[in-house]
C-alpha positions as CSV (number, residue, x, y, z in Angstrom):
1,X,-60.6,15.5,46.1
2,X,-62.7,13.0,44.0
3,X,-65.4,10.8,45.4
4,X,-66.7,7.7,43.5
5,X,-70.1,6.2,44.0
6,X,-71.0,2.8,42.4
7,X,-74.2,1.4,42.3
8,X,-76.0,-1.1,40.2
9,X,-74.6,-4.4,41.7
10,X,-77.4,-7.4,43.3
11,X,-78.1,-10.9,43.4
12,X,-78.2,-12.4,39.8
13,X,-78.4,-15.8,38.7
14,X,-75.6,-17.2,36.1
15,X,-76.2,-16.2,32.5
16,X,-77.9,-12.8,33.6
17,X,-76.5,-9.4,33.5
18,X,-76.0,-6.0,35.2
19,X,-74.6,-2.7,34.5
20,X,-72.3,-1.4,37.6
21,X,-72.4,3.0,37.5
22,X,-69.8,5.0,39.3
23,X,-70.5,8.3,39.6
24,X,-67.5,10.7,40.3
25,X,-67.8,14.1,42.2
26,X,-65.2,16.6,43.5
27,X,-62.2,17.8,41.3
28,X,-62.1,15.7,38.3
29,X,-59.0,16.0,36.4
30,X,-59.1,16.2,32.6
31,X,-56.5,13.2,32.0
32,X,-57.6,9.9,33.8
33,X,-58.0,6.5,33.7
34,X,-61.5,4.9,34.9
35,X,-60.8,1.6,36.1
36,X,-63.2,-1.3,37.2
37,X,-61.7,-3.9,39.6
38,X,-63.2,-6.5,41.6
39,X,-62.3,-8.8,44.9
40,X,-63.4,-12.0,45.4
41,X,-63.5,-13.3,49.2
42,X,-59.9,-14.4,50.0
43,X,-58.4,-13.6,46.6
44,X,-56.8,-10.1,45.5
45,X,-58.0,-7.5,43.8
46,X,-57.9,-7.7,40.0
47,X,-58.3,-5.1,37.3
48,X,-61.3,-6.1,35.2
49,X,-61.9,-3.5,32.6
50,X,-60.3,0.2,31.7
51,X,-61.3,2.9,29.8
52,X,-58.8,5.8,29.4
53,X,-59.4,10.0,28.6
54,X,-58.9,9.3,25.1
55,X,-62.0,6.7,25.1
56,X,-59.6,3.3,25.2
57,X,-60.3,0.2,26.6
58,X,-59.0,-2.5,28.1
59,X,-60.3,-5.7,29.5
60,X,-58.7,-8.6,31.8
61,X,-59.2,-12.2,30.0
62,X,-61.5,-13.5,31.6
63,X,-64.1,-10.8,31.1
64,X,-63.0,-10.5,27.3
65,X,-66.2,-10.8,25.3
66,X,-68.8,-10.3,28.7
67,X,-68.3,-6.8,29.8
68,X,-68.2,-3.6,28.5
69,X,-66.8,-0.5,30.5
70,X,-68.0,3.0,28.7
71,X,-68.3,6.3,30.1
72,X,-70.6,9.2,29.8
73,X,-68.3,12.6,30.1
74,X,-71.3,14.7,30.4
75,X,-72.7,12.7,33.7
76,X,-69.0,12.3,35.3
77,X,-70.1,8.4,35.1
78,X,-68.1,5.2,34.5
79,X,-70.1,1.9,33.5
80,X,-69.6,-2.1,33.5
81,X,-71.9,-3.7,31.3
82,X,-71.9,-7.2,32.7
83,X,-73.2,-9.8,30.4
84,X,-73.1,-13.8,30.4
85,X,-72.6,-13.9,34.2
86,X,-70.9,-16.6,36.1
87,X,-70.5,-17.5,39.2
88,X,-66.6,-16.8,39.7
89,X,-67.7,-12.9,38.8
90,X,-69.0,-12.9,42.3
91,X,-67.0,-10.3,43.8
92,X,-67.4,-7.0,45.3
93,X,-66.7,-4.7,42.5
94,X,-64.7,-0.9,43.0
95,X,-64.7,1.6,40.5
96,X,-61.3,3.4,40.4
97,X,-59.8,6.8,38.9
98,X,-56.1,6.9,38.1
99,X,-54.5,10.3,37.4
100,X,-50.9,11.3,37.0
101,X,-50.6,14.9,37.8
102,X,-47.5,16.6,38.1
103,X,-45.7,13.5,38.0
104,X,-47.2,11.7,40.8
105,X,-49.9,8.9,40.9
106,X,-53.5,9.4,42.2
107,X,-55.8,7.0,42.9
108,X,-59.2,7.4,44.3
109,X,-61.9,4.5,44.9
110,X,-65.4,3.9,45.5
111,X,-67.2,2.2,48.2
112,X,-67.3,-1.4,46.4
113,X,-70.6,-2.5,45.1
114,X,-71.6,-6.2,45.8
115,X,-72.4,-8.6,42.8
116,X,-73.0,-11.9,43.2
117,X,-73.8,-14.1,40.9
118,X,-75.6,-17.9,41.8
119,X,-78.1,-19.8,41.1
């Protein structure tokens, strides 16, 4: 089983930055997807940024340009470098591990870490 830990998010005030961690622990397969996504009060959850094995990334429009999601193999840890923050980034933010092993879909999640960004 994998556990995810994110950390990093706080208060910020529009314009500022953070960088979101997610440290993963347990049986951590060798072909995954690392996943950020975040949930705004009453809206759904989005995918914001994804980084696959291979080192790939991906990013949802309206964090093209802002963030940057990189990993560090040797630490088991996912990041979110969140730069030129707004308010509608407010959200509480999951780090998320997709594997497909043996043909079937795993996905494991963190806790949520809170950002919110005002002024």
């Amino acid at each position: 089983q994998v556990q995810l830990v994110e950390s990093g998010g706080g208060l910020v005030q529009p314009g500022g930055s953070l960088r979101l961690s997610c440290a993963a622990s347990g049986s951590i397969f060798s072909f995954n997807d690392m996943n950020w996504y975040r949930q705004a009060p009453g809206k759904q959850r989005e995918l914001v940024a994804s980084i696959t094995s291979g080192g790939s990334t991906a990013y949802a429009d309206s964090v093209k340009g802002r963030f940057t999601i990189s990993k560090d193999n040797a630490k088991n840890t996912v990041y979110l470098q969140m730069n030129s923050l707004k308010p509608e980034d407010t959200a509480v933010y999951y780090c998320n591990l997709h594997t497909i092993y043996a043909g079937t879909n795993y996905h494991y999640w963190g806790q949520g870490t809170q950002v919110t960004v005002s002024s």
